[in-house]
PDB file as gemmi writes it, atoms N, CA and C in Angstrom:
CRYST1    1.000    1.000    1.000  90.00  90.00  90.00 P 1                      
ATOM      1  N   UNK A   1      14.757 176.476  22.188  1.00  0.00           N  
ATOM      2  CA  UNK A   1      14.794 175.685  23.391  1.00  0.00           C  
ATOM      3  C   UNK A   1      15.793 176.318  24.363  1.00  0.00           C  
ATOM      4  N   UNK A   2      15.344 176.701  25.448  1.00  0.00           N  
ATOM      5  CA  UNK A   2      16.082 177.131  26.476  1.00  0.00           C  
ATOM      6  C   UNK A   2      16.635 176.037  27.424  1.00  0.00           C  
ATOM      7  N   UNK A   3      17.923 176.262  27.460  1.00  0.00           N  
ATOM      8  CA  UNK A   3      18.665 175.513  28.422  1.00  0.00           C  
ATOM      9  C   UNK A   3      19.622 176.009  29.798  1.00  0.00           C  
ATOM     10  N   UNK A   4      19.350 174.833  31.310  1.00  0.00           N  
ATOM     11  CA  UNK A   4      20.118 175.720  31.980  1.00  0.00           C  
ATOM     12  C   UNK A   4      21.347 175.780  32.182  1.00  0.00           C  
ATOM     13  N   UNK A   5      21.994 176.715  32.883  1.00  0.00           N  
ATOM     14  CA  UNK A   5      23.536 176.694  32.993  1.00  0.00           C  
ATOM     15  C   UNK A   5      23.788 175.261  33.367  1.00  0.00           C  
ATOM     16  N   UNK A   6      23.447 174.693  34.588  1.00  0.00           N  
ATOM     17  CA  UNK A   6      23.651 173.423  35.223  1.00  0.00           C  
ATOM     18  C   UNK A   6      23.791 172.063  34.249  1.00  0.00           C  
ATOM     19  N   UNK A   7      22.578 172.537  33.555  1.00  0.00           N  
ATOM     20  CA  UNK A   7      22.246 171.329  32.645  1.00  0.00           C  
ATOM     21  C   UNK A   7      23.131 171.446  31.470  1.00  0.00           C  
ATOM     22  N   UNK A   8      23.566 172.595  30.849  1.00  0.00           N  
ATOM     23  CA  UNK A   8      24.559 172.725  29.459  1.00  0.00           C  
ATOM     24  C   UNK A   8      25.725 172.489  30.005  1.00  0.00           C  
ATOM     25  N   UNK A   9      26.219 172.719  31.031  1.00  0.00           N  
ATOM     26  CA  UNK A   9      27.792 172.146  31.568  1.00  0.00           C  
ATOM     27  C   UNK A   9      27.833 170.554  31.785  1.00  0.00           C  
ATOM     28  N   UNK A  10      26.524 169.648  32.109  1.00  0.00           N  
ATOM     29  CA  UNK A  10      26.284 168.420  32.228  1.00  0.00           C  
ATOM     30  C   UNK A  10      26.572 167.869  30.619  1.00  0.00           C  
ATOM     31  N   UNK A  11      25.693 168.719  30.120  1.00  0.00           N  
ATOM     32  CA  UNK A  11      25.511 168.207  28.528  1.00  0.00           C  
ATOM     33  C   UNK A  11      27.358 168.062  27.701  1.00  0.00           C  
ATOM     34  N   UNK A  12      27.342 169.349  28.293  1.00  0.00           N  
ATOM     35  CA  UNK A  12      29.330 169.695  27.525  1.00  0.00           C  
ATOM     36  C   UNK A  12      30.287 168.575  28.190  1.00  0.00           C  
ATOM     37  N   UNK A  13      29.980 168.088  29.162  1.00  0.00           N  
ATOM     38  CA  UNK A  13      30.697 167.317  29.962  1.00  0.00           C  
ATOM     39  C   UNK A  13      31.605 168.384  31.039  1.00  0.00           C  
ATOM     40  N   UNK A  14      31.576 169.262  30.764  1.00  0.00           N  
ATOM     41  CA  UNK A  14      32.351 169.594  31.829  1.00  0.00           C  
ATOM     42  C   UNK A  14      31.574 170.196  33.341  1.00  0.00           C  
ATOM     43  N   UNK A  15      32.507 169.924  34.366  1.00  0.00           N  
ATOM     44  CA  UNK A  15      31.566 170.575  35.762  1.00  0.00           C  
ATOM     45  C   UNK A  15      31.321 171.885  36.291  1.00  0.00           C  
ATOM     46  N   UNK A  16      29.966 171.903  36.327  1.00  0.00           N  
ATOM     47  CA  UNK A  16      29.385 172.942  36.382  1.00  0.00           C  
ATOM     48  C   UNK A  16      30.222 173.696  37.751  1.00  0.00           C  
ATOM     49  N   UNK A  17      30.545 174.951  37.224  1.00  0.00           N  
ATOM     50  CA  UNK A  17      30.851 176.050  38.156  1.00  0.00           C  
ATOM     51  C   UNK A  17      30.243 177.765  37.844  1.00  0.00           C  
ATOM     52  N   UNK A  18      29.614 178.046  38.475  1.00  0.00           N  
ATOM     53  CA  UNK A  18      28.577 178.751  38.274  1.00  0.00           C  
ATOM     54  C   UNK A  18      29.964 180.465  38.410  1.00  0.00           C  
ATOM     55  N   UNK A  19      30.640 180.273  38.714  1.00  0.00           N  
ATOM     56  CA  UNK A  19      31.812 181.797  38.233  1.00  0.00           C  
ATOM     57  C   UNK A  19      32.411 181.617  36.887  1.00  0.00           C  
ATOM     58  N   UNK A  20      32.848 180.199  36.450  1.00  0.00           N  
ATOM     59  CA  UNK A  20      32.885 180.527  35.382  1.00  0.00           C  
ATOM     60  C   UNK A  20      32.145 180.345  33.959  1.00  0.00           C  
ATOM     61  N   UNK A  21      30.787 180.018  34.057  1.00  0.00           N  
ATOM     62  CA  UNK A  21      30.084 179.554  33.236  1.00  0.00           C  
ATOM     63  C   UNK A  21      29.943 180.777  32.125  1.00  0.00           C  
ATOM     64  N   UNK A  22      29.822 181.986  32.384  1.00  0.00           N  
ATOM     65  CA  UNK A  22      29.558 183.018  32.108  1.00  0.00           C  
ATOM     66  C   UNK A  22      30.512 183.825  30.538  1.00  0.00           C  
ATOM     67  N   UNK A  23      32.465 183.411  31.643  1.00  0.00           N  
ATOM     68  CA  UNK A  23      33.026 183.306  31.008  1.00  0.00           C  
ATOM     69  C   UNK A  23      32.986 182.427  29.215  1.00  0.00           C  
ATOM     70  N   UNK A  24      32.540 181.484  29.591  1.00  0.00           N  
ATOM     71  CA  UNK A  24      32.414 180.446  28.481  1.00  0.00           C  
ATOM     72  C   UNK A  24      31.236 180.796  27.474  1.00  0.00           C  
ATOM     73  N   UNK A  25      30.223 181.256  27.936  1.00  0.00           N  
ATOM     74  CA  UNK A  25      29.052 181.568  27.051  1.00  0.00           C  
ATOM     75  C   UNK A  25      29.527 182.986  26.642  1.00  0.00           C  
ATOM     76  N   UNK A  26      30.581 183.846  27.133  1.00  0.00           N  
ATOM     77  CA  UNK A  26      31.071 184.755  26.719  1.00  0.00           C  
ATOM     78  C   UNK A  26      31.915 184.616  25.036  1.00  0.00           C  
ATOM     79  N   UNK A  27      32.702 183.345  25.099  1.00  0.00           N  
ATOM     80  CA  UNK A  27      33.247 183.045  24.156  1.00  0.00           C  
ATOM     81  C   UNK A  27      32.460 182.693  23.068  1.00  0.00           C  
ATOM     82  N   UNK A  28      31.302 182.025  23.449  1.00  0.00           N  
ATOM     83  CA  UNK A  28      30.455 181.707  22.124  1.00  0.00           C  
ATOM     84  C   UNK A  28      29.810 182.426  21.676  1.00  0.00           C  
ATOM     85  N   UNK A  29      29.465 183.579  22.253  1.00  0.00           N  
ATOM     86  CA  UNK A  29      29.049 185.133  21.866  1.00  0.00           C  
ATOM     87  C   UNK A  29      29.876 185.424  20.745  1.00  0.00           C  
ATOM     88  N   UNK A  30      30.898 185.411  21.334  1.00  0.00           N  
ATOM     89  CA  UNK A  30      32.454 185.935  20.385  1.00  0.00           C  
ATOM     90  C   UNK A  30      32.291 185.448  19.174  1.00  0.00           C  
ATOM     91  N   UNK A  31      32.356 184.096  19.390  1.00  0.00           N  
ATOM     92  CA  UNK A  31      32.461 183.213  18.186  1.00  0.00           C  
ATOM     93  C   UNK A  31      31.039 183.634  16.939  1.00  0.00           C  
ATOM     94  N   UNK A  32      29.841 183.597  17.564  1.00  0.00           N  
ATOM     95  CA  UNK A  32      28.891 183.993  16.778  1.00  0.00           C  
ATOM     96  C   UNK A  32      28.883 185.159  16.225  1.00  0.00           C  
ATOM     97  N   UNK A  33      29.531 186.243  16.754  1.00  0.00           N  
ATOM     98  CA  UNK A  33      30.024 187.743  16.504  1.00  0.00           C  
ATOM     99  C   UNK A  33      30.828 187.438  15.132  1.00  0.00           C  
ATOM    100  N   UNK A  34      31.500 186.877  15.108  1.00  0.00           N  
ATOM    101  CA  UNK A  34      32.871 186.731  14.201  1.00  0.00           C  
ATOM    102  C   UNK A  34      31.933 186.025  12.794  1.00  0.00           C  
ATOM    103  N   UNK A  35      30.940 184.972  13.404  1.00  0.00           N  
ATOM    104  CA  UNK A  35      30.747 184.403  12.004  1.00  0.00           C  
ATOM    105  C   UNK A  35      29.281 185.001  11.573  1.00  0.00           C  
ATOM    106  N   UNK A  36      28.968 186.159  11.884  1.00  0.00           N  
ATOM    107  CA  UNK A  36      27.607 186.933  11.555  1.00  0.00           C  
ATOM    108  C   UNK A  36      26.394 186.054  11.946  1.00  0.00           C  
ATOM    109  N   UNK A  37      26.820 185.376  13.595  1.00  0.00           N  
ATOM    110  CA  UNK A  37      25.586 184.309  13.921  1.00  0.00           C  
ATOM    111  C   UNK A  37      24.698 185.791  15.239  1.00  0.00           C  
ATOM    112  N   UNK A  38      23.391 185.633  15.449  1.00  0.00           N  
ATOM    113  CA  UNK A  38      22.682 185.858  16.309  1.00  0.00           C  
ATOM    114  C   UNK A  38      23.565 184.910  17.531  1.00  0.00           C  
ATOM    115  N   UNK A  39      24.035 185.736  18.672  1.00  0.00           N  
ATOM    116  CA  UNK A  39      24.655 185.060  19.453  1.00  0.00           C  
ATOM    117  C   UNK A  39      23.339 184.140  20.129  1.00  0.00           C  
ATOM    118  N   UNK A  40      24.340 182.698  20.204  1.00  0.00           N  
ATOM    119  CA  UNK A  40      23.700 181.066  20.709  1.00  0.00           C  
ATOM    120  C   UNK A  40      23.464 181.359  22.219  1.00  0.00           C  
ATOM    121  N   UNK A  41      24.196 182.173  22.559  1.00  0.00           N  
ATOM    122  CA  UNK A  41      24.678 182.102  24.162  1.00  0.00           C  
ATOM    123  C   UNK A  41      22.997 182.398  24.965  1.00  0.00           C  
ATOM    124  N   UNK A  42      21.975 183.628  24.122  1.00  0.00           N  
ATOM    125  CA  UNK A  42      21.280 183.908  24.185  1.00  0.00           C  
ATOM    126  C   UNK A  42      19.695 182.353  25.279  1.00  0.00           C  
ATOM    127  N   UNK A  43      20.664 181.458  24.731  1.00  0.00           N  
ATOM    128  CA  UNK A  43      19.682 180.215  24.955  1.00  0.00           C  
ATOM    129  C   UNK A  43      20.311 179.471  26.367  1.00  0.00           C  
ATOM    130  N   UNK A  44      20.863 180.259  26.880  1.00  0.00           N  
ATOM    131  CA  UNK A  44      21.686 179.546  28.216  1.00  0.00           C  
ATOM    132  C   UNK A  44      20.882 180.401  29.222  1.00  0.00           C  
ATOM    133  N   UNK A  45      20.018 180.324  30.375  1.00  0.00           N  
ATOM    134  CA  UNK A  45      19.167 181.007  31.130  1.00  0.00           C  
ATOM    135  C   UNK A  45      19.660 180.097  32.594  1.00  0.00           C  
ATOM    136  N   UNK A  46      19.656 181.004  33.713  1.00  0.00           N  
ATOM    137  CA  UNK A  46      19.597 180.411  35.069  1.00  0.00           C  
ATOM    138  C   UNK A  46      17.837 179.918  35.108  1.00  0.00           C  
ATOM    139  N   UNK A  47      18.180 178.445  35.479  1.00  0.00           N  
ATOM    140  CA  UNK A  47      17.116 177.207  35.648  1.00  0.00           C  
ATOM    141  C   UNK A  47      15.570 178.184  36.422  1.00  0.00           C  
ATOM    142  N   UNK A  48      15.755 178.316  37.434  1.00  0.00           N  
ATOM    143  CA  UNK A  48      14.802 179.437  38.119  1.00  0.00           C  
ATOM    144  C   UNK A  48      13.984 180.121  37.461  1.00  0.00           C  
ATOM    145  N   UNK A  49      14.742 181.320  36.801  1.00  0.00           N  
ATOM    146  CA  UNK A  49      13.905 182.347  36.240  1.00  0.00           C  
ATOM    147  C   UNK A  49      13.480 182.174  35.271  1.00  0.00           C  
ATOM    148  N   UNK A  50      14.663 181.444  34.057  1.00  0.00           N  
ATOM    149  CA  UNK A  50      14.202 181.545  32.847  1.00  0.00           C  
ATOM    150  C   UNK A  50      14.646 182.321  32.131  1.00  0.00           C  
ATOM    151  N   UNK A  51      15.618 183.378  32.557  1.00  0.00           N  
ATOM    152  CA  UNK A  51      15.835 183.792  32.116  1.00  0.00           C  
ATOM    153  C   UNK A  51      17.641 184.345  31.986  1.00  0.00           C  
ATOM    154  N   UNK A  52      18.351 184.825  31.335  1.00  0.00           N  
ATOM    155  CA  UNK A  52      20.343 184.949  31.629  1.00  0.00           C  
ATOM    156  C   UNK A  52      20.395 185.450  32.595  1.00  0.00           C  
ATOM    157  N   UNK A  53      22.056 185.328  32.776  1.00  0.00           N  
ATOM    158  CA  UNK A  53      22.357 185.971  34.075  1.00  0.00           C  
ATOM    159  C   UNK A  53      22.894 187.102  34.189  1.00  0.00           C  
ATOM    160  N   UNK A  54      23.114 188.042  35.326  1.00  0.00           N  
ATOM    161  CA  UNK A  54      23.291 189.469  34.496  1.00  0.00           C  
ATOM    162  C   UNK A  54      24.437 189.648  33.740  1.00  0.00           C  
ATOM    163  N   UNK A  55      25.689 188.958  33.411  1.00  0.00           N  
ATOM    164  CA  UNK A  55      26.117 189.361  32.707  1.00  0.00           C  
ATOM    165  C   UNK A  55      25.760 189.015  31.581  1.00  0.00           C  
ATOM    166  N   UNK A  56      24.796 188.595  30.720  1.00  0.00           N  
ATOM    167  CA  UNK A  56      24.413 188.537  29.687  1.00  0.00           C  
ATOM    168  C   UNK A  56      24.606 189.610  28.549  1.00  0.00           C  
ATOM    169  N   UNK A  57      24.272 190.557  29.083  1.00  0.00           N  
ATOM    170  CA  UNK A  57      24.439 191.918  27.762  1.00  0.00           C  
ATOM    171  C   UNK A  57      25.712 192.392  27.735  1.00  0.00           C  
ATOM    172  N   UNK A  58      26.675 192.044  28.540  1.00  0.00           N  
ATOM    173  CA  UNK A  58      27.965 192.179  28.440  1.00  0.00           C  
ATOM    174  C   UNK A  58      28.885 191.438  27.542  1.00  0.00           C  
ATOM    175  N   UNK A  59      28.740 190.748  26.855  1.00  0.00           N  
ATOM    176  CA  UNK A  59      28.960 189.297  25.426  1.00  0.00           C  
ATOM    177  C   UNK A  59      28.601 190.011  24.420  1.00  0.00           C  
ATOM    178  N   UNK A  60      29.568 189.660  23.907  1.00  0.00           N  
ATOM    179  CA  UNK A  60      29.593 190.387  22.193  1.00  0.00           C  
ATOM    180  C   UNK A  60      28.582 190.271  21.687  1.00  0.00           C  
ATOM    181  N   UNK A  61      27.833 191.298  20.906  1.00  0.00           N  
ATOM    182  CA  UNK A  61      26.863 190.596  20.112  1.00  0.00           C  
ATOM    183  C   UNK A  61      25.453 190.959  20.939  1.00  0.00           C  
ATOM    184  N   UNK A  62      25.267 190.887  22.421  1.00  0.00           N  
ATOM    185  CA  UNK A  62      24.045 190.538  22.948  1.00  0.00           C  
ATOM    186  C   UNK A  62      23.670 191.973  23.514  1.00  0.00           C  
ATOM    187  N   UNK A  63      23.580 193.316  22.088  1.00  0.00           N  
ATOM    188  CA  UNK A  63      23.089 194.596  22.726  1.00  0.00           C  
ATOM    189  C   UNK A  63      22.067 194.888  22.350  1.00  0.00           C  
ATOM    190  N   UNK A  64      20.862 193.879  22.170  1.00  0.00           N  
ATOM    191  CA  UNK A  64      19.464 194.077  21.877  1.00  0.00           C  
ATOM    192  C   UNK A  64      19.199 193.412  23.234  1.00  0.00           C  
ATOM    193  N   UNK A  65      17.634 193.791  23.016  1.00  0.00           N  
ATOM    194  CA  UNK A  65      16.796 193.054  24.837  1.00  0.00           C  
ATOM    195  C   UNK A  65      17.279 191.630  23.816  1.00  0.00           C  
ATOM    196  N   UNK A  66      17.231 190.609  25.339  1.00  0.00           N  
ATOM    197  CA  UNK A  66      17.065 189.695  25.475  1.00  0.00           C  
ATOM    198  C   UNK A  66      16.173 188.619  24.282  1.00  0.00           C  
ATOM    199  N   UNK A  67      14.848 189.670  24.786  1.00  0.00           N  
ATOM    200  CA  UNK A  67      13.973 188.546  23.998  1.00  0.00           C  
ATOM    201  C   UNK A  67      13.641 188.684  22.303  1.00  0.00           C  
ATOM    202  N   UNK A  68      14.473 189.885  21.802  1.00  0.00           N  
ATOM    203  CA  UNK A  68      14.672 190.399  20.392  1.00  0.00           C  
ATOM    204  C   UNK A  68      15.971 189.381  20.134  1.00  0.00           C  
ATOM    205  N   UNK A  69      16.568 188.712  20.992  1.00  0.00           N  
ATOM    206  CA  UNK A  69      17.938 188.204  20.580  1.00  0.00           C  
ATOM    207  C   UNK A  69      17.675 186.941  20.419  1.00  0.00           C  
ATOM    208  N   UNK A  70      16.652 186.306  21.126  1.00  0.00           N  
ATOM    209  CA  UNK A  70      15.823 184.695  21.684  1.00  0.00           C  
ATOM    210  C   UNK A  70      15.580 184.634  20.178  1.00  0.00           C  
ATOM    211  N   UNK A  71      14.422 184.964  20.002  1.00  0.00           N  
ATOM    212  CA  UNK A  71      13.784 185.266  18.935  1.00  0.00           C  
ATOM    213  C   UNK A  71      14.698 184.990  17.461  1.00  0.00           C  
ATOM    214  N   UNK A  72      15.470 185.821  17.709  1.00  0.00           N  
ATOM    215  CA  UNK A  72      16.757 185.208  16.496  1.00  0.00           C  
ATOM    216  C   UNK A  72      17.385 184.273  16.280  1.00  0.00           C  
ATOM    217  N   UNK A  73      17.639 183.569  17.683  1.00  0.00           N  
ATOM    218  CA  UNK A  73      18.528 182.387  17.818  1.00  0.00           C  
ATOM    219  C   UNK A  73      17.551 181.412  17.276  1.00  0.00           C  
ATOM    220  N   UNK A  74      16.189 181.698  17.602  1.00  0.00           N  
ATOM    221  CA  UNK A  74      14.990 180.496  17.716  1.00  0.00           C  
ATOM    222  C   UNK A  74      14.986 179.929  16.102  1.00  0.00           C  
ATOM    223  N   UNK A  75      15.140 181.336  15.423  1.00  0.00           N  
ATOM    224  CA  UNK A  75      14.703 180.915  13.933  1.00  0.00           C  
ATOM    225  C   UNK A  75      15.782 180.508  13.364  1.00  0.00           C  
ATOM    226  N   UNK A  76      16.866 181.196  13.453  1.00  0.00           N  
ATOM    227  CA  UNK A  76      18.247 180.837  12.560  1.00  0.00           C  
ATOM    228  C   UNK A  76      18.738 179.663  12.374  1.00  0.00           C  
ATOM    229  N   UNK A  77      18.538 179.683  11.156  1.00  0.00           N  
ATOM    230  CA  UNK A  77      18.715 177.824  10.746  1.00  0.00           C  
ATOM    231  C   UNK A  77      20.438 177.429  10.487  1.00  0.00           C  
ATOM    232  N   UNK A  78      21.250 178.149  10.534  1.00  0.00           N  
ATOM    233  CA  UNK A  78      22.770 178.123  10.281  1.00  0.00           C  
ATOM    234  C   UNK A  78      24.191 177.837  11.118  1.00  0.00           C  
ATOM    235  N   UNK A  79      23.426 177.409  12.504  1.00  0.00           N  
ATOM    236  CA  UNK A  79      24.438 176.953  13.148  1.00  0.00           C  
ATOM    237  C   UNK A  79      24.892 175.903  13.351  1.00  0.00           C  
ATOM    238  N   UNK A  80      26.440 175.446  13.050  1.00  0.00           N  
ATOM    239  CA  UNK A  80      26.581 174.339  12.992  1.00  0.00           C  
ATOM    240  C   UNK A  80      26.082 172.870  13.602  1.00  0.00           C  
ATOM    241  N   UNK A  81      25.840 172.108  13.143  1.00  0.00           N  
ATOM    242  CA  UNK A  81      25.302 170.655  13.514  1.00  0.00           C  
ATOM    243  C   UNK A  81      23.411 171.125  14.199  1.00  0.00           C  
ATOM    244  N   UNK A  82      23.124 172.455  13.686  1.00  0.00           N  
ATOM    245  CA  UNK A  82      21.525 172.154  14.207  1.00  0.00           C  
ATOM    246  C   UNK A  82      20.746 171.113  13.189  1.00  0.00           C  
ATOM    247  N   UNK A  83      19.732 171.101  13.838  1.00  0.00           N  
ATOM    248  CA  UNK A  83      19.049 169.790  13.147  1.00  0.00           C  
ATOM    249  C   UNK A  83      17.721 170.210  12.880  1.00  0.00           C  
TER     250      UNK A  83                                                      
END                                                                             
C-alpha cells in the first residue's frame, strides 16, 4: 500500500512540511538498514505521481530501482506491528 507524504505526516501526527519529510523517511531507511529490513520508506510516494521523491535513492538501503525495492516491502512480513 502506497502512501502519501501529506497523508503519512497526518497519520504520524505530525505537520506536514514537505523540506523535511524526506529527512525523516531518511531515518527509517536507516533504521531498516540496521535491522536487515527492505527499507519501509520505499512506500512513502508524492500523492501526484505515485511515485518517491528524488531524494529517494539517496537513503540507506534504497540502491535498487524503486520498483525492485516496492516489491520487497510489499511481501515482507517482519516489520514491526504489520498485520
Amino acid at each position: 500500500m502506497l502512501v502519501g507524504y501529506e497523508d503519512l505526516c497526518r497519520r504520524a501526527g505530525v505537520p506536514f512540511n514537505r523540506g523535511k519529510v524526506g529527512r525523516y523517511l531518511c531515518e527509517i531507511a536507516e533504521w531498516c538498514k540496521k535491522e536487515g529490513f527492505p527499507p519501509i520508506n520505499a512506500l512513502a510516494v508524492v500523492k501526484k505521481t505515485k511515485r518517491p521523491g528524488r531524494g529517494y535513492s539517496k537513503a540507506p538501503g534504497c540502491d535498487k530501482t524503486w520498483p525492485e525495492t516496492l516489491g520487497k516491502c510489499l511481501v515482507f512480513s517482519k516489520y514491526p506491528g504489520k498485520v
